[in-house]
C-alpha positions in Angstrom: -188.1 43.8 -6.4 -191.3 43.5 -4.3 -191.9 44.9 -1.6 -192.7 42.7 1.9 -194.9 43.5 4.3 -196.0 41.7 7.5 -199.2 42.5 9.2 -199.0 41.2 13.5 -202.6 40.8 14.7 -204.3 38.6 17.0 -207.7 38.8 15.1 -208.1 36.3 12.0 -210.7 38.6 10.2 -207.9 41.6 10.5 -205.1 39.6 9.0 -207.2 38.4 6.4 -208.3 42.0 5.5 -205.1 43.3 4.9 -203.8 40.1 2.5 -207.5 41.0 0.6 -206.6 44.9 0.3 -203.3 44.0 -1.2 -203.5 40.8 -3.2 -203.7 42.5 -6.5 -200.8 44.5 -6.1 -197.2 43.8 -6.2 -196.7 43.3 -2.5 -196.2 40.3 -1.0 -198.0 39.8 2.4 -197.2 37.5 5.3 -199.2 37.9 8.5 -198.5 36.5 12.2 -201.2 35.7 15.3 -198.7 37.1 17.7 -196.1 39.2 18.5 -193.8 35.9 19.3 -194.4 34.6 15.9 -194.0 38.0 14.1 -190.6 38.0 16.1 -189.5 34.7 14.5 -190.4 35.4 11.0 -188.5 39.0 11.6 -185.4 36.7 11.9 -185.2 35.5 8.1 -187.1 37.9 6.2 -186.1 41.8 5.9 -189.7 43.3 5.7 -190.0 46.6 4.4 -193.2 47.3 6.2 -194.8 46.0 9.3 -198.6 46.6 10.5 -198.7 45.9 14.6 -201.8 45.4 16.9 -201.6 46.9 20.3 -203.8 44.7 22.0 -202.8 41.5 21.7 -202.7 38.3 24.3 -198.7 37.3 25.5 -196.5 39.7 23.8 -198.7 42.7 23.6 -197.6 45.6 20.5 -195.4 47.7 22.9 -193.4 44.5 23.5 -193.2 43.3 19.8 -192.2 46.9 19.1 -189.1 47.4 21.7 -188.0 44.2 20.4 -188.4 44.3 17.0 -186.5 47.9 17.0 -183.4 46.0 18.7 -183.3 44.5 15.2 -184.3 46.5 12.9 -184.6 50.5 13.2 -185.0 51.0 9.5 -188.3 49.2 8.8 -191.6 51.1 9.1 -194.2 50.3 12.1 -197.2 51.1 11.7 -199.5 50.4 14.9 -203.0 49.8 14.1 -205.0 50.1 16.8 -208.6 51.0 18.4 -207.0 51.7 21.9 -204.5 54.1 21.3 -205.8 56.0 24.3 -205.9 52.8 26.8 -202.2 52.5 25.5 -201.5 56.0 25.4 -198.7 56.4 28.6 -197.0 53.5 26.8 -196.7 54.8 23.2 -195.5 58.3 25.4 -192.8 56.0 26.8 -191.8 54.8 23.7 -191.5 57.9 22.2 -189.4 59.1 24.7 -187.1 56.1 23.8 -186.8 57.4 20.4 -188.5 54.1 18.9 -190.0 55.1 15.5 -193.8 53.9 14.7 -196.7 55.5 13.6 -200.4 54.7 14.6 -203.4 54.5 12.3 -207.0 53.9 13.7 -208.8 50.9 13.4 -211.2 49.6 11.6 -209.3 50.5 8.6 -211.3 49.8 5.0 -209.6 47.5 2.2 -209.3 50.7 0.4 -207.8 52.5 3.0 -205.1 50.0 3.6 -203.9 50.0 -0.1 -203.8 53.5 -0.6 -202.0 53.2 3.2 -199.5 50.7 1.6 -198.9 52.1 -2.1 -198.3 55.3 -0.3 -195.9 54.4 2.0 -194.0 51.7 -0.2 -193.9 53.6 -3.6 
């Protein structure tokens, strides 16, 4: 069975990065704009992985985060960011909550990303 993965980032050129890292693989890669629409698509598909920007406009990461660990606590969250530390009281907070993520610092190579996603998903 493949493995599903949905990538949450504002930025186009980000998106598109991670479906090029993993196209020849056996994942299969959906992405999102925002944290609203990554919320939808969390409704009908059970995702095994999900890559989440911080920064984001409306529903920033924290936000998609809380909500999407209402749903799911199994699926991995991986927060990939470049302002961890502008963020940082807020990822403390969730912690304290006992929401599960991890956070990997952008940019992140196309290399980098699949040996990320085999890693994790193997």
């Amino acid at each position: 069975m493949e493995k599903q993965i949905l990538v949450i980032d504002d930025e186009a050129s980000v998106r598109k990065s991670f479906v090029l890292a993993l196209e020849e693989t056996d994942f299969l890669v959906d992405t999102s704009a925002s944290g609203e629409e990554g919320l939808e698509k969390l409704k009908t598909i059970n995702y095994d992985l999900v890559y989440l920007d911080l920064k984001m406009p409306g529903m920033n990461g924290i936000e998609t985060l809380r909500e999407i660990r209402k749903r799911n606590k199994e699926v991995l969250v991986y927060i990939v960011t470049a302002f961890a530390k502008e963020f940082f009281q807020d990822l403390s907070a969730l912690q304290k909550e006992n929401i599960a993520f991890e956070i990997l610092q952008k940019p992140l190579g196309m290399d980098q990303i699949e040996e990320i996603t085999k890693s994790l998903l193997r």
